[in-house]
C-alpha positions in Angstrom: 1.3 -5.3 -13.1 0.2 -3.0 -16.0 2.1 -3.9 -19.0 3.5 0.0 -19.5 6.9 1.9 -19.8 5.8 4.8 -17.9 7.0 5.0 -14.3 4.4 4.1 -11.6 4.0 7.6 -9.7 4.8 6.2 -6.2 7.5 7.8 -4.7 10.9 5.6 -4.4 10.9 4.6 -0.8 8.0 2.9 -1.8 10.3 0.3 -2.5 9.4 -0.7 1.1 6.4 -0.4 1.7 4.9 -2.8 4.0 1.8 -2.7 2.4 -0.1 -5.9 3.5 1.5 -6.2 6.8 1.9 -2.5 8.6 0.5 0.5 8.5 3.4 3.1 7.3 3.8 1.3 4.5 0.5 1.8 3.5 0.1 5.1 5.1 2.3 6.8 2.7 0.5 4.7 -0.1 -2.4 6.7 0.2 -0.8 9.9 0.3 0.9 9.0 -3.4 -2.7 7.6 -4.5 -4.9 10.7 -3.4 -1.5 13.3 -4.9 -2.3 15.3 -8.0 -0.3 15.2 -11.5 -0.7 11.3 -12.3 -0.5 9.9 -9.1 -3.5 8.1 -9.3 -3.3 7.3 -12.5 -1.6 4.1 -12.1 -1.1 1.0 -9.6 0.7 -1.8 -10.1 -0.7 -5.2 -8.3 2.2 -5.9 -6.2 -0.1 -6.1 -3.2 -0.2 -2.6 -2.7 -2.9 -0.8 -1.6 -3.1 1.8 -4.1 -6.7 3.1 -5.0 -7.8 6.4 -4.7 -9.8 6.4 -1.2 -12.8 8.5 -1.9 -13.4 6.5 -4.7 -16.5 4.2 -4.5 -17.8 1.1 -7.2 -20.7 -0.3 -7.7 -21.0 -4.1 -6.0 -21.1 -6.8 -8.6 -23.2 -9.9 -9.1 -21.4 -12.6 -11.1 -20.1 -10.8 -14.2 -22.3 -8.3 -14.1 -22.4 -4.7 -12.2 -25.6 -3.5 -10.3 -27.8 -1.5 -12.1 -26.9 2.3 -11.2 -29.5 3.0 -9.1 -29.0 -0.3 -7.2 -25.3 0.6 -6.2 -25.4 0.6 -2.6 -23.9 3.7 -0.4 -20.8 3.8 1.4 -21.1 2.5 5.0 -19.2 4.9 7.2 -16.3 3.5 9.7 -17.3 2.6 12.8 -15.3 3.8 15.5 -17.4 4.4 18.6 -16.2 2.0 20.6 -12.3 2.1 19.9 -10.6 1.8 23.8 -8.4 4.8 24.4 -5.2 2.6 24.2 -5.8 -0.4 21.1 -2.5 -2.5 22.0 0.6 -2.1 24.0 3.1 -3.7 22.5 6.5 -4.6 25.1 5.0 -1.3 27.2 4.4 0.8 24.1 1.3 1.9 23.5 -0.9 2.2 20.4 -3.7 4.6 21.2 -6.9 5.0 20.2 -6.5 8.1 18.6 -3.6 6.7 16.0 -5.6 3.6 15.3 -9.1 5.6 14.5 -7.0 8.0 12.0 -5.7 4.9 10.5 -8.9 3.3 10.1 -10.7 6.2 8.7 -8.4 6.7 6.3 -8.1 3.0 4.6 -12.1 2.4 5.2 -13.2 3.4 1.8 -10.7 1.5 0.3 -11.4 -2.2 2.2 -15.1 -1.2 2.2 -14.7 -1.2 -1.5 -13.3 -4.3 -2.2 -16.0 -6.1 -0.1 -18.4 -4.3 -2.5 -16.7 -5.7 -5.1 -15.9 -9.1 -4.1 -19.8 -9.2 -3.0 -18.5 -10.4 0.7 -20.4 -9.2 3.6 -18.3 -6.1 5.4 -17.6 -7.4 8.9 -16.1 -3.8 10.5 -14.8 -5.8 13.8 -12.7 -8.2 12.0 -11.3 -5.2 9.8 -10.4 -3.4 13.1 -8.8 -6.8 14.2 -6.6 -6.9 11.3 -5.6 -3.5 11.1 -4.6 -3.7 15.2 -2.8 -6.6 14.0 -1.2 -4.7 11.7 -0.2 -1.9 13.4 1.5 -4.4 15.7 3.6 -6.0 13.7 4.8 -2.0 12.1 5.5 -1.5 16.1 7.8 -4.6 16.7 9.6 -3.7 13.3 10.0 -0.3 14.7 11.2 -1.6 17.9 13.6 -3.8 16.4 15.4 -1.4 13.9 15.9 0.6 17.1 17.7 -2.1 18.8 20.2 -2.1 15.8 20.9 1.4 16.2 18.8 2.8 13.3 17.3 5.9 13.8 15.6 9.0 12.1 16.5 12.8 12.8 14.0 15.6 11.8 16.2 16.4 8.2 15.9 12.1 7.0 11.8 12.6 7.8 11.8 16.3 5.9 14.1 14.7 3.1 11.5 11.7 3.1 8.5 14.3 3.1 10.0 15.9 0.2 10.7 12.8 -1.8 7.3 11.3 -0.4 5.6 14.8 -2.2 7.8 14.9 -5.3 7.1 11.4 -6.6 3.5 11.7 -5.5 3.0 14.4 -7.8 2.8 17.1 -5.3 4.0 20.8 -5.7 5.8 20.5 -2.1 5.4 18.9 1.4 3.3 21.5 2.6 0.4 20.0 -0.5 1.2 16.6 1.2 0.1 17.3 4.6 -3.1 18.4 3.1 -3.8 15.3 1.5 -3.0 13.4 5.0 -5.1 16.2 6.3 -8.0 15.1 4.3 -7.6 11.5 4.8 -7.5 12.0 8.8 -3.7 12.3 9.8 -3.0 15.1 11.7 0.7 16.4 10.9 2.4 15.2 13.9 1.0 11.7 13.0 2.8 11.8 9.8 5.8 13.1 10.7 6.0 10.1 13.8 5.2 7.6 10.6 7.7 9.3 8.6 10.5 8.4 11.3 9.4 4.7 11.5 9.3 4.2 7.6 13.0 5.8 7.5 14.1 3.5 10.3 12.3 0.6 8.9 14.3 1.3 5.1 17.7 1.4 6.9 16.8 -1.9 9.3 15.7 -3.4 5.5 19.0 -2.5 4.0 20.7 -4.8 6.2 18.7 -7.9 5.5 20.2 -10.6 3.7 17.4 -10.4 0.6 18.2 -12.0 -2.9 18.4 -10.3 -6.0 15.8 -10.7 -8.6 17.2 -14.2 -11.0 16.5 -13.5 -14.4 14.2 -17.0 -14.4 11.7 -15.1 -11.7 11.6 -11.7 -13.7 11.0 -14.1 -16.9 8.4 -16.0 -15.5 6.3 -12.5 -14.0 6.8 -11.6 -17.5 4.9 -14.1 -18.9 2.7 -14.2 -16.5 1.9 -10.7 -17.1 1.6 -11.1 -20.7 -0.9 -14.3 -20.4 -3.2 -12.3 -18.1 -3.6 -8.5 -19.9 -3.9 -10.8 -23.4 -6.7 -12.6 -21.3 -8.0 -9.1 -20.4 -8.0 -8.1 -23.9 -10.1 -10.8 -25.1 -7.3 -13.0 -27.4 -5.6 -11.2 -29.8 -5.9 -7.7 -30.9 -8.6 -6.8 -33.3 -7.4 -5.2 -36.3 -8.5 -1.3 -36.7 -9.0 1.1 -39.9 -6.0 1.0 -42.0 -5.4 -2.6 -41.1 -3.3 -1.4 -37.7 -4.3 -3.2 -34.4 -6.2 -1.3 -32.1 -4.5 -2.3 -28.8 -1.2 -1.0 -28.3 2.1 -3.1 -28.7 2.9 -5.3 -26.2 6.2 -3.9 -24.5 9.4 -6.3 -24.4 10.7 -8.0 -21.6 14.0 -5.5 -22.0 11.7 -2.8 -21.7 9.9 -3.8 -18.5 12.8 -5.2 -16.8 13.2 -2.3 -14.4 9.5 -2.5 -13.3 9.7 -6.3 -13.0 12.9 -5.9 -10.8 11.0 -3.8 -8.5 8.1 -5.7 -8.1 10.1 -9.0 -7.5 12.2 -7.2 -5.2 9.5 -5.5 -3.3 7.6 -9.1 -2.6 11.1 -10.4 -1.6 10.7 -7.8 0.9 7.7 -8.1 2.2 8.1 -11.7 2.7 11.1 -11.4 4.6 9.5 -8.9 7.1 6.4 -11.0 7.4 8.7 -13.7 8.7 10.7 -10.8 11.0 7.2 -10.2 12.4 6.5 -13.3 13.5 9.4 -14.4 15.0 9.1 -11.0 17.0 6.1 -11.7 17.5 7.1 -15.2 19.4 9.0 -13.6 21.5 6.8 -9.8 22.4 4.6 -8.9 25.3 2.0 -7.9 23.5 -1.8 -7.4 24.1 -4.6 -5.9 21.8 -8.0 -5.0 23.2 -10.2 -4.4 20.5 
């Protein structure tokens, strides 16, 4: 995680996100990456998926990038030959039509890490992992429903609002524009919007540790080894004698953010084992 006081501009039912295991989580990641203000201008690496998706690097060889008129272009998503319905999970479906708006949307950002990482882009396995996915959002959804959780049309607007607020957005209207440019048709968004505020109540109720102080400690340090590693060692002193990187904030100081983060993975973790032992137990069957 960036070693900063200012606030990460995600919105605060990103607190939830299931970023590397369901799509609403990460759905509503995007929106707060591709907001204005500073949305953007910050990500912390808790696992979320939180670059700006237009954006496109250069793939690297060793430590070294690709000369700049080496860089190769952006493949575009392949999507000809999604079936009308990609999975029905216990009799629900997952069309073809949600998965391809999904899939569009997050391509930039998987196609650029396998630019990065130099790995060869395999699109069918991508498709198979994002169905998988979008499975294991479904029998999340399915569950909190069995509990009795639910979502009326003022928790999704209250959400929306929130969603835009903390995403830097001048109202919900500016959100649905963004989704709009990344592929998700209003309706989409608003039927995501209900899962993520069932899925946050259904969360509440899980028996999830605090934060210890020893685990907040120890993501401090860790924190602390890796940006001085970044930096090179120690800071080098600039004119006047002053160091030219800025101070290191204190553990105090960071506390909040480290809570957060630790709590968030506590989260994850607990519904990654919630989606398998749903899983065990589902009728489900994905036909990509």
């Amino acid at each position: 995680m960036p070693l900063t006081t200012r606030s990460s501009a995600r919105f605060s039912t990103s607190k939830k996100l299931l970023t590397s295991v369901a799509l609403v989580g990460s759905l509503f990641g995007l929106a707060a990456c591709g907001g204005g203000g500073d949305a953007g201008g910050s990500a912390e690496a808790d696992g979320s998926q939180g670059a700006s998706a237009g954006a496109s690097q250069p793939a690297s060889e060793g430590a070294q990038a690709a000369p700049e008129d080496a860089q190769p272009s952006m493949p575009e998503p392949d999507v000809e030959n999604v079936p009308d319905v990609v999975a029905t999970v216990n009799g629900e479906e997952i069309t073809g039509e949600e998965f391809t708006a999904a899939y569009q949307a997050q391509f930039p950002q998987m196609a650029m890490q396998s630019q990065m990482s130099g790995q060869e882009m395999n699109q069918d396995e991508m498709k198979k992992q994002l169905a998988e996915s979008m499975v294991g959002t479904e029998l999340l959804v399915q569950d909190a429903a069995e509990q009795g959780h639910s979502a009326n049309e003022e928790d999704v607007n209250a959400f929306l609002e929130e969603t835009a607020k903390a995403s830097g957005l001048a109202s919900v209207d500016e959100l649905m524009a963004t989704f709009e440019e990344q592929g998700y048709p209003e309706d989409q968004v608003r039927t995501d919007a209900q899962k993520q505020v069932m899925l946050d109540k259904s969360i509440e109720e899980m028996d999830i540790p605090d934060p210890s102080d020893e685990e907040l400690k120890k993501l401090y340090d860790s924190s602390i080894a890796a940006q001085s590693e970044a930096q090179g060692g120690a800071s080098a002193p600039a004119e006047g004698g002053e160091s030219a990187q800025p101070e290191t904030p204190s553990f105090e100081e960071l506390k909040p953010q480290l809570q957060q983060q630790v709590k968030s993975q506590k989260e994850n973790e607990a519904l990654t084992q919630k989606m398998g032992e749903l899983r065990e137990g589902a009728d489900v069957e994905v036909k990509l």
